[in-house]
N, C-alpha and C positions, 0 to 999 in steps of 0.2 A: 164425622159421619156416623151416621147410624146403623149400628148394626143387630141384627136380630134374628132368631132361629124359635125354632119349634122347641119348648121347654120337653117332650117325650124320647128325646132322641141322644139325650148325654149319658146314657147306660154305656155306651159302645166308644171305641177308638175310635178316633177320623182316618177314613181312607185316605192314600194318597196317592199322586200319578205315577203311576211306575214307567207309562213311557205315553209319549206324543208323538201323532202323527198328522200330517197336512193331506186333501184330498188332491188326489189326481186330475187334473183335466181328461174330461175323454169324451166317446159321446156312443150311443145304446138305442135300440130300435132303429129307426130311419134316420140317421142322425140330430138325434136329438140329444143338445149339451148338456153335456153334467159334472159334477165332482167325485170321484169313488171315493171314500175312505177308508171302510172295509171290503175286503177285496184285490189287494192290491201285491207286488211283491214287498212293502213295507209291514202291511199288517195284513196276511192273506185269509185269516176268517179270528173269532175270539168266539169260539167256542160257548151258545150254539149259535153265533152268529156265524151268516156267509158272507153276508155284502151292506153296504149302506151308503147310499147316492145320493149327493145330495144337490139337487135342480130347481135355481133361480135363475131368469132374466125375464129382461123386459122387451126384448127382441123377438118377435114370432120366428123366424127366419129359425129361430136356436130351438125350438119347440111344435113346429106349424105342422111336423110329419109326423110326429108323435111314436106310437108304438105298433105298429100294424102287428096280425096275426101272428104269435108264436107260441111254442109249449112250454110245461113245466111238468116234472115230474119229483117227489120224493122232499118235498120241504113247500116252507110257507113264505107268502110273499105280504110286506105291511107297505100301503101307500097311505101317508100319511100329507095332505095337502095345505098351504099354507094361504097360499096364494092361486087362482086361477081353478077351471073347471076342467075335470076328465071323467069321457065317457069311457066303461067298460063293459065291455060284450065277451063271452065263452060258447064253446060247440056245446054247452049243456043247454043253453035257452037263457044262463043268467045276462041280465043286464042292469048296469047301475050309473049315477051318477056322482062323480065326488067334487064336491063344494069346498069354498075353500072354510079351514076347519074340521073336515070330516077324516074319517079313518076305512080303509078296508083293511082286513085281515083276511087274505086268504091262504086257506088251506087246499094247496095243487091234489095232495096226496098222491093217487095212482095215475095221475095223469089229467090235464087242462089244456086247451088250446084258446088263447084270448088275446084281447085287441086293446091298447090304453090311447085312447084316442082327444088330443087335445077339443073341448066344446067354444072356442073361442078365437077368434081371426085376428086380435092384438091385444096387449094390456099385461101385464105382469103372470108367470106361470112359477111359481114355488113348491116346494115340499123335500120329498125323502122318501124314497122306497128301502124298505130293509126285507134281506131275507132271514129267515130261520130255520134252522134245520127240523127235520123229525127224527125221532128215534125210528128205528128198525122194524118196530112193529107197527107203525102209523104212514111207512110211506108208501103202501101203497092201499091205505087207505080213502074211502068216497072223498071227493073234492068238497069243498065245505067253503063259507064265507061269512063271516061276522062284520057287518059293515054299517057304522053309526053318521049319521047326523051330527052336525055340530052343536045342538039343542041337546042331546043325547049322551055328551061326554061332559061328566063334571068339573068345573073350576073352584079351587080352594084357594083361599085366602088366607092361609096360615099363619103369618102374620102380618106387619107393617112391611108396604113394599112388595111384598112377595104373591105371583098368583102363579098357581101349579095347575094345571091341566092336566085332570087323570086319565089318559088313555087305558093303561093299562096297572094292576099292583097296586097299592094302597096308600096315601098320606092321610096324616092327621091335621083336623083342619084347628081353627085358631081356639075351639072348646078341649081338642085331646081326642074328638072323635073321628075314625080311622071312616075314611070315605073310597069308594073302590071305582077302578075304570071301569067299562062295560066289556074289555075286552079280558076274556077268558081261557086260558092254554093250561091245560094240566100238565101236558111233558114237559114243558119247559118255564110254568108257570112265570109269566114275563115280570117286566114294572116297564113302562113307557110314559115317561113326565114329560112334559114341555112347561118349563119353568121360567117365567119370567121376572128380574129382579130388578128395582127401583138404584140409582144412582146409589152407591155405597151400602146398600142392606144387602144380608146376609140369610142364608136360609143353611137347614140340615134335616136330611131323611134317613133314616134307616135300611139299610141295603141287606135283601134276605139272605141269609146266611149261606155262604158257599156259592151264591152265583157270581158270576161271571158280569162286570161294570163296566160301563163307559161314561162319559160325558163328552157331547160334542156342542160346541158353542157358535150357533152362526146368526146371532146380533152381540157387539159390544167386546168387553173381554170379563173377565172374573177371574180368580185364584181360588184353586182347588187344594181343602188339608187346611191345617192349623200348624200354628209354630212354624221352627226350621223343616217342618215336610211340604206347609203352603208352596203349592207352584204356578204360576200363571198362564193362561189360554187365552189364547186371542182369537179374532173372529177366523173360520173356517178349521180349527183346529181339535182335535179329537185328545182327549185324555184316556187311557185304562186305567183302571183304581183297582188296587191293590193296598193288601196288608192293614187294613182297617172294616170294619162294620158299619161305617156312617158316611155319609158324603156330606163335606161343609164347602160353601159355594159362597164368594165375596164378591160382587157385583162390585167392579172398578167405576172410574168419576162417571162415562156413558151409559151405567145402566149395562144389563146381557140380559144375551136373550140362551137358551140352551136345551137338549135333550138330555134328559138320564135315562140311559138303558139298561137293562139288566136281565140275566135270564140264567136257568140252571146250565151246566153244561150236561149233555148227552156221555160224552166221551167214550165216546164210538166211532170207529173208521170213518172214512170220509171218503168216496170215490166221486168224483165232480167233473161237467165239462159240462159247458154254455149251460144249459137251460133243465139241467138232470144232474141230479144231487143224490147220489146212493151209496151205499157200503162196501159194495166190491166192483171190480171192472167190468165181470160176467151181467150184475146186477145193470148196469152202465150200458151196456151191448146192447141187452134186452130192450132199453127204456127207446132203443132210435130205433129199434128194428119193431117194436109196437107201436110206435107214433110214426113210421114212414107206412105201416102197413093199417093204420089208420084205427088201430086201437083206443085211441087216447077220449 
């Protein structure tokens, strides 16, 4: 088989998995099914992540009630769509559509009240909502949204085999030149890859130094790491990378399909319940006694 990587990225160790985790069944909003990965009493946030759900079928029945009206306060929420259309609505006047391909990024900040509403009566509904936290000084800041098109987020082609979708954070494409998502976060400056690899090739990115990695794989399988560290991920499975600067990724006989995430950690308190993500419990009190009193 063939294997191949980006010749800019052999400066650095390869990462390896320090631990694996499988998602949850459960189901969020009106009951709407899903998978949680982060989140969970296995792996309850990775720092600055909080949550990452990840929702496919082809059943309306699993998706038809979608997300009716609820809040957010104090972190950001990334719906990322693979498959199927959602409209979304908020008490500021925003509305959008997400296609499949597309990205929102939003920023709740001080407070959002919004609605993720399936646009579509049968047919396949896919994706992934992740949260992110803010630091201290940004949460309760104006609610904010960075929301692209799928026309609008770059595909590299790094090498043989390999196409990366930049959401977010930087790859070098098949010349050595560093190509950027359109999505932008200075607190936590991201990377969000959606990487897909050909039957037996192989790819490796550079992972920014000091943050906090995943890779969760949900087409195919792969093996994460080089040598006696390479470990294997199968479909629905989540990797944390540790102890290395590079992430090397071997697309097994079916081809994988996979996210790489990454982000700084905050490492800052954490005070959290349902739908409010703050620092201290006092902070936490605040956020439901201004959103029942209609502050949001």
């Amino acid at each position: 088989m063939s294997r191949h990587s980006t010749t800019s990225t052999t400066t650095s160790s390869a990462a390896r998995v320090i631990r694996t985790v499988q998602g949850m069944p459960t189901s969020d909003g009106a009951g709407v099914k899903l998978r949680r990965v982060i989140g969970t009493p296995q792996l309850p946030d990775l720092d600055p992540f909080l949550m990452l759900d990840e929702f496919g079928t082809d059943r309306a029945e699993d998706y038809i009630a979608g997300f009716p009206e609820h809040p957010h306060r104090g972190f950001e929420t990334v719906t990322y769509m693979l498959d199927g259309r959602m409209r979304h609505r908020d008490n500021h006047g925003n509305e959008g559509l997400l296609v499949p391909g597309a990205v929102q990024w939003m920023t709740a900040g001080r407070g959002v009240v919004h609605s993720e509403m399936p646009e579509q009566q049968e047919g396949r509904m896919r994706g992934f909502q992740l949260w992110v936290n803010l630091p201290s000084r940004l949460k309760m800041s104006e609610p904010a949204y960075q929301e692209f098109a799928p026309e609008r987020i770059p595909v590299v082609q790094p090498a043989e085999g390999v196409s990366v979708k930049v959401i977010a954070g930087n790859v070098a494409d098949a010349d050595g030149n560093a190509v950027s998502g359109p999505i932008v976060q200075p607190a936590t400056e991201p990377t969000y890859l959606d990487i897909e690899l050909a039957p037996g090739h192989a790819w490796s990115n550079v992972l920014p130094d000091g943050h906090n990695a995943f890779v969760f794989v949900f087409e195919g399988a792969l093996t994460v790491g080089e040598g006696e560290d390479a470990r294997p991920l199968s479909t629905h499975t989540l990797g944390v990378l540790g102890g290395g600067g590079r992430a090397v990724l071997l697309a097994g006989s079916s081809g994988a399909r996979a996210i790489l995430i990454a982000g700084r950690p905050l490492r800052e308190p954490v005070a959290k319940y349902g739908p409010f993500v703050m620092n201290t419990k006092e902070e936490l009190m605040q956020a439901f006694v201004d959103y029942q009193e209609g502050r949001f």
